[in-house]
C-alpha positions as CSV (number, residue, x, y, z in Angstrom):
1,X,4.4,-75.0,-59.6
2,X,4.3,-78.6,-59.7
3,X,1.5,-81.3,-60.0
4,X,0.7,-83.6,-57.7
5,X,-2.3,-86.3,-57.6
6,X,-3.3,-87.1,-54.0
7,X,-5.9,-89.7,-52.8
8,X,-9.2,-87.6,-50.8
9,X,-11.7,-89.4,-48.5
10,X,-15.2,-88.5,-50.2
11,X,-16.4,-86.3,-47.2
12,X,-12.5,-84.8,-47.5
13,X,-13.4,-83.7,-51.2
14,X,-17.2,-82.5,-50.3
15,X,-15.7,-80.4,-47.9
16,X,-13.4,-78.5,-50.4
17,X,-15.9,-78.3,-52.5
18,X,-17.8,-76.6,-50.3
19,X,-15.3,-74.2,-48.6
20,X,-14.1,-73.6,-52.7
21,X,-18.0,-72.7,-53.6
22,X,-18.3,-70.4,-50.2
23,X,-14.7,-68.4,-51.1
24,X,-15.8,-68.4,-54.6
25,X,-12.2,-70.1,-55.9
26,X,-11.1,-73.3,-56.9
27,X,-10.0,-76.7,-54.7
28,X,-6.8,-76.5,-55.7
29,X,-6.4,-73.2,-54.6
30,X,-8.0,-73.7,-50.8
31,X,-5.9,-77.4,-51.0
32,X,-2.4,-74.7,-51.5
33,X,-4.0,-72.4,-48.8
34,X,-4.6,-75.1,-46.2
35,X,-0.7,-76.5,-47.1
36,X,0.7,-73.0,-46.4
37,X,-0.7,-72.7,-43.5
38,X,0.0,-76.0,-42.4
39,X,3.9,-75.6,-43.2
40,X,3.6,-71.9,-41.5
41,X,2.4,-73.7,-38.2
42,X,5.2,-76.6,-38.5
43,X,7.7,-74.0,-38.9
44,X,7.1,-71.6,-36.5
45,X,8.9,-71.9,-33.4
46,X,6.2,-72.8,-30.4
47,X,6.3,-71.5,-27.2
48,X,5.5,-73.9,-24.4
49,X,4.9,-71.2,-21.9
50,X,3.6,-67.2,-22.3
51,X,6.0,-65.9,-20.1
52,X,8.3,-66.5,-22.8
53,X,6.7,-65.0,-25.6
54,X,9.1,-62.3,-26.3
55,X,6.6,-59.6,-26.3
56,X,5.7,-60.1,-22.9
57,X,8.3,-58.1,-21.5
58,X,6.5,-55.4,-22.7
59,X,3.7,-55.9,-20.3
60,X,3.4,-53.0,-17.5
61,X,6.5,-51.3,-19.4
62,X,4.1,-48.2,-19.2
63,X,3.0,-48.9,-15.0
64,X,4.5,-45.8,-14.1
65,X,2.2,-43.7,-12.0
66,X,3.2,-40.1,-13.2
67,X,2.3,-41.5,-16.9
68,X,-1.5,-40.7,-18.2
69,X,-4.1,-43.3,-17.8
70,X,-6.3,-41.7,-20.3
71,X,-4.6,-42.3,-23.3
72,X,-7.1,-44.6,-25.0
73,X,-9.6,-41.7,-24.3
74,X,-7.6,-38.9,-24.5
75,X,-4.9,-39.9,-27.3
76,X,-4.9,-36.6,-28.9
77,X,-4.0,-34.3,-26.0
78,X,-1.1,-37.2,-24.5
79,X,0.4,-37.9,-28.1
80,X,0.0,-34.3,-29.1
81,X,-0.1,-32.1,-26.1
82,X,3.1,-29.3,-26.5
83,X,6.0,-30.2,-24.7
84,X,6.5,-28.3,-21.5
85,X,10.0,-26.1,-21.6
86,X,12.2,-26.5,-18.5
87,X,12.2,-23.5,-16.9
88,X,15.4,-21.4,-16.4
89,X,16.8,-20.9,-13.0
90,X,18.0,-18.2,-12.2
């Protein structure tokens, strides 16, 4: 870890007193969170529109009608319900 000596605006170091008293931890440490996070949101790759998101093509992957529709209610029985043998022709 390095030391470095920055220059705060009075309200600036109020405020991280503040946010340091309410998380009951020190202003360095909520000045390390708040530049982690800031470098997390520089870094991560943004996505101008949602359709891209890659999880979207998820969406309606489970539309198909013979699926249950009760499965946030019913979870149990269409998770664990036994499986149904195929029947043997004969």
């Amino acid at each position: 870890m390095e030391r470095k000596q920055i220059y705060l605006a009075d309200e600036q170091e109020e405020a991280l007193k503040r946010i340091a008293y309410e998380e009951h931890t020190s202003v360095s440490q909520v000045i390390r969170d708040a530049v982690a996070a800031y470098i997390v949101d520089r870094e991560e790759p943004k996505i101008a529109d949602a359709e891209e998101h890659p999880l979207w093509g998820i969406i309606g992957a489970a539309s198909d009608p013979t699926l249950p529709t009760n499965g946030s209610v019913a979870h149990d029985e269409v998770v664990y319900r036994p499986r149904r043998r195929p029947r043997k022709q004969t």
